[in-house]
Backbone as CSV, one residue per row, in Angstrom:
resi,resn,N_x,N_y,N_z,CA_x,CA_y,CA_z,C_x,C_y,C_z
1,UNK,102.188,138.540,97.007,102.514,137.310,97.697,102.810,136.229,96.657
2,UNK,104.138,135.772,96.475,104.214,134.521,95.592,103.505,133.401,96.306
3,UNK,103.138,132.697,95.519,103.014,131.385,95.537,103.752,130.312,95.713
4,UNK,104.448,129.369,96.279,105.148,128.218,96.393,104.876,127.403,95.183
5,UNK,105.792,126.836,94.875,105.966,126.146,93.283,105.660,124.464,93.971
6,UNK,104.579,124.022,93.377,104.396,122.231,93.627,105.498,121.523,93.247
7,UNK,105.645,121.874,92.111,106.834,121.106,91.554,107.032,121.485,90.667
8,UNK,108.243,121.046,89.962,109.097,121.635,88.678,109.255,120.103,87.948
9,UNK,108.792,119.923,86.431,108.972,119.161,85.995,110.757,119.609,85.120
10,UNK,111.726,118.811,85.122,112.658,119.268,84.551,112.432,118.447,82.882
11,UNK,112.690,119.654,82.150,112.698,119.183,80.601,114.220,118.842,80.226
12,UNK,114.963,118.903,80.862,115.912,117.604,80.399,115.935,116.727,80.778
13,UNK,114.827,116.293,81.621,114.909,114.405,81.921,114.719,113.774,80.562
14,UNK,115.343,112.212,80.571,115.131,111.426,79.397,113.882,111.480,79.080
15,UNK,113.931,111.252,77.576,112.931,111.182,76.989,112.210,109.929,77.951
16,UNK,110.651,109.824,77.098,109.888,109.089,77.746,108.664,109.573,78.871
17,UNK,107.557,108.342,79.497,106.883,108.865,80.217,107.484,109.221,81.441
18,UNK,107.269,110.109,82.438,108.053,110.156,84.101,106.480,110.455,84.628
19,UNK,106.945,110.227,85.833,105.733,110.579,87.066,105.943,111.474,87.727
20,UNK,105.440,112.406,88.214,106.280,113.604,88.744,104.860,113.840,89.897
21,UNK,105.729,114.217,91.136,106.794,114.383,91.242,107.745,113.359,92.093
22,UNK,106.817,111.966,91.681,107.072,110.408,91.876,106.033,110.010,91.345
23,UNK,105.794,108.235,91.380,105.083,107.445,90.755,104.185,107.080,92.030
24,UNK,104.241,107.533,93.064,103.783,106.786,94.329,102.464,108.718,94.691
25,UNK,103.013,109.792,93.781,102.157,110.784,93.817,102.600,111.632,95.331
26,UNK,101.283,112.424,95.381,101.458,113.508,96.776,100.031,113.370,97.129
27,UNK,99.771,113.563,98.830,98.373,113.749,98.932,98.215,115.275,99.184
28,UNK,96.501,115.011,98.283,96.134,115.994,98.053,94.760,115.661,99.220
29,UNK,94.570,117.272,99.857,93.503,117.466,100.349,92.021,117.247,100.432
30,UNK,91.797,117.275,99.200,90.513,117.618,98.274,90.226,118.884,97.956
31,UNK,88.737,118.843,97.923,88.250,120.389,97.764,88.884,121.435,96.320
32,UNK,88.406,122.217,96.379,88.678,122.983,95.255,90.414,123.458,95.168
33,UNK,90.825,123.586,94.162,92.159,124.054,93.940,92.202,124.724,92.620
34,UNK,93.546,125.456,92.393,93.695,126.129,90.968,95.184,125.669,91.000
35,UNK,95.029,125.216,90.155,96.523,124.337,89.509,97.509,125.607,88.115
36,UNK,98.086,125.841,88.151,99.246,126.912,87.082,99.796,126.079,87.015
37,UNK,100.387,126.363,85.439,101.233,125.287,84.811,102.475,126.604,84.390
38,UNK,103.574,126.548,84.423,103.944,128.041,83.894,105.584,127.509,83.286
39,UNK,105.943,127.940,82.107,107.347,128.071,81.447,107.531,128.147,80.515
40,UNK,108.588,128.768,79.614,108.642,129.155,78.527,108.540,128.399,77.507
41,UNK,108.809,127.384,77.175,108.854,126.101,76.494,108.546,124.872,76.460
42,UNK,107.248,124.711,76.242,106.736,123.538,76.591,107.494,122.176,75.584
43,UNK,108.454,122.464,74.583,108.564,121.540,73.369,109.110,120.439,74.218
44,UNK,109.751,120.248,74.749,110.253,118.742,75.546,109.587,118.770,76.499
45,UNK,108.377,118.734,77.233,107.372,117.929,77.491,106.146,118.686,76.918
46,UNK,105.752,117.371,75.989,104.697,117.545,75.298,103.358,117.292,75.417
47,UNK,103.204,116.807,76.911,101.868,116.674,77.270,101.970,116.566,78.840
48,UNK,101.303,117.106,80.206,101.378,116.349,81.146,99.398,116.707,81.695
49,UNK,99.306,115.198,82.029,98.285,114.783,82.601,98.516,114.720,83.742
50,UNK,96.749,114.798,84.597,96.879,114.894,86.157,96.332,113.698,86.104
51,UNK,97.007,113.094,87.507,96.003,111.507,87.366,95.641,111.452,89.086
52,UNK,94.720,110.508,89.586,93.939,110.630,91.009,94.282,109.266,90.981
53,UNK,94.223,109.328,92.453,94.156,107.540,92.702,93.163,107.629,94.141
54,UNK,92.572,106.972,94.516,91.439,107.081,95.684,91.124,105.737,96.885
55,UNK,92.322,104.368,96.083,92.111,103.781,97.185,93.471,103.384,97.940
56,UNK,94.219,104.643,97.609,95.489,104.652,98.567,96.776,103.712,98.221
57,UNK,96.332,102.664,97.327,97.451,101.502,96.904,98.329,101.940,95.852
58,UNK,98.370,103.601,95.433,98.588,103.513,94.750,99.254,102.634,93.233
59,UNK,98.507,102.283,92.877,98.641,101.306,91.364,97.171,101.341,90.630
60,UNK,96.177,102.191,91.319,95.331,102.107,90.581,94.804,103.881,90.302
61,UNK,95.638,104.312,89.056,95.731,105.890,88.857,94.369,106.162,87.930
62,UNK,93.711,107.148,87.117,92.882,107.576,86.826,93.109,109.013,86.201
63,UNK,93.352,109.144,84.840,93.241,110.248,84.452,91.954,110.987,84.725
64,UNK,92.372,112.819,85.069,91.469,113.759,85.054,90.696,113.959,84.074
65,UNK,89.713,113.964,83.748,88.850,114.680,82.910,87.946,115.700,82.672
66,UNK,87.659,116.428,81.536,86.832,117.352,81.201,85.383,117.534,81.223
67,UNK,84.544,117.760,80.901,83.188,117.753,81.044,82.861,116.924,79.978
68,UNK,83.356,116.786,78.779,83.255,115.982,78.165,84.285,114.631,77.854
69,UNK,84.474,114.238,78.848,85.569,112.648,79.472,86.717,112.884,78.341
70,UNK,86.995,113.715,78.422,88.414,113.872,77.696,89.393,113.901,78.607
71,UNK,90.414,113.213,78.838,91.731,113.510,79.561,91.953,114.882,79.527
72,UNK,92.382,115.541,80.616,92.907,116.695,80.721,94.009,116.705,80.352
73,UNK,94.913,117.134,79.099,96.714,117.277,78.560,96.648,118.540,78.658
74,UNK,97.381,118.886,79.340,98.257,120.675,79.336,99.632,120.313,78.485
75,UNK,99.812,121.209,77.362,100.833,121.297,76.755,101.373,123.106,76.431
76,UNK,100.904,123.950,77.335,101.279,125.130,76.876,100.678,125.489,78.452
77,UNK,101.280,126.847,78.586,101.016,127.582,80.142,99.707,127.389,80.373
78,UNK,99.198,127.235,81.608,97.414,126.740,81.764,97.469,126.742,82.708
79,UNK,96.258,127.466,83.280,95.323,127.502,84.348,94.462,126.544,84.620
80,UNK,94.298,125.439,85.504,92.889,124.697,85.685,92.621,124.700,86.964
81,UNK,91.009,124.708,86.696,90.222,124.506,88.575,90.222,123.140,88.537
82,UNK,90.659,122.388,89.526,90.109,121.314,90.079,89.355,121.125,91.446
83,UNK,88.205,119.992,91.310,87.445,120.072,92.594,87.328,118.721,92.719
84,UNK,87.846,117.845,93.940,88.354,116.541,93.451,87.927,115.947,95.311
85,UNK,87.783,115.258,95.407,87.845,114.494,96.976,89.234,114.625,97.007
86,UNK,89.649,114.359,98.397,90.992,113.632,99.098,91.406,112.438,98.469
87,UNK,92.364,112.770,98.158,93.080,111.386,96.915,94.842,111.546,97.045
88,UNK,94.978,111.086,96.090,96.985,111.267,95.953,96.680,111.449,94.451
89,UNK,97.404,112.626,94.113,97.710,113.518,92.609,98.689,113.217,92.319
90,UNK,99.138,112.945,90.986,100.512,112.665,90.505,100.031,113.189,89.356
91,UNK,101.439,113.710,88.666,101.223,114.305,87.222,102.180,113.086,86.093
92,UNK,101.692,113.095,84.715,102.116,112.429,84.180,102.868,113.247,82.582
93,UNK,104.134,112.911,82.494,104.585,113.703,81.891,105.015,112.952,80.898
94,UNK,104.393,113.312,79.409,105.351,112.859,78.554,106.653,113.796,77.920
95,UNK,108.110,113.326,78.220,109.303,114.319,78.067,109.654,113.477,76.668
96,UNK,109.955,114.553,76.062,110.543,114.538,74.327,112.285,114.450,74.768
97,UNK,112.976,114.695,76.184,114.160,114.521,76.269,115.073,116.029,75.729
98,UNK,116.180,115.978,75.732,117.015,116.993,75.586,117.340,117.685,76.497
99,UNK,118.507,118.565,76.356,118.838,119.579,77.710,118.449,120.860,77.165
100,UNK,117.380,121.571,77.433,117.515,122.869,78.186,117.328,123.263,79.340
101,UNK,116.886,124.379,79.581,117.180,125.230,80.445,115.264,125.531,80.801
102,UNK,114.480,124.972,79.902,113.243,125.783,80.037,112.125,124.765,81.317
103,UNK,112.316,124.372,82.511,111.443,123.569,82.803,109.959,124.143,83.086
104,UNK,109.248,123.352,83.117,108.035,123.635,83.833,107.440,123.925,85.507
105,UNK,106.902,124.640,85.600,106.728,124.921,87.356,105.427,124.796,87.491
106,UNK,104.865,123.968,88.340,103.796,123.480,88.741,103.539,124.440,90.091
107,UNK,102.101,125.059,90.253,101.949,125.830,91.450,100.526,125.418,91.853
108,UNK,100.213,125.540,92.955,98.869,125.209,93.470,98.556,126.365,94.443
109,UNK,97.227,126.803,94.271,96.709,127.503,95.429,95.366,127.375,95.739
């Protein structure tokens, strides 16, 4: 059974930060999830963070963190559990720019 793809960050967007897969985010359910990060080439985007927002206005975002309050950056294929309340998820992408062909595919299950 595939999985449905969340989103696809494209690595030829301009360089710079983007919000994906908007700046305004997606709602998320809560509860537990497993987030895949999957593509061949991570070199033009070189970092993307998950960020939460919880009182709906979105403008007030919140990077994910680790057990030890480190921002969560995925920069290479990755698996993460998240277990989060009902919020709006947006990912934050920093793109190095250029055209290929290699984007990233975001999957949730």
């Amino acid at each position: 059974m595939a999985i449905s793809i969340l989103h696809t960050i494209d690595s030829g967007t301009s360089a710079g930060t983007h919000h994906f897969p908007t700046s305004l985010g997606f709602d998320y359910r809560g509860g537990k999830s497993t987030f895949a990060f999957s593509g061949t080439d991570f070199s033009n985007v070189t970092h993307i963070k998950i960020q939460a927002n919880f009182d709906g206005t979105a403008t007030n975002w919140i990077d994910l963190t680790d057990s030890a309050d480190n921002a969560v950056e995925v920069d290479s294929p990755t698996i993460l559990t998240v277990d989060i309340g009902k919020c709006k998820l947006r990912f934050l992408g920093l793109v190095a720019g250029g055209d290929t062909q290699s984007d990233i595919n975001i999957t949730v299950s």
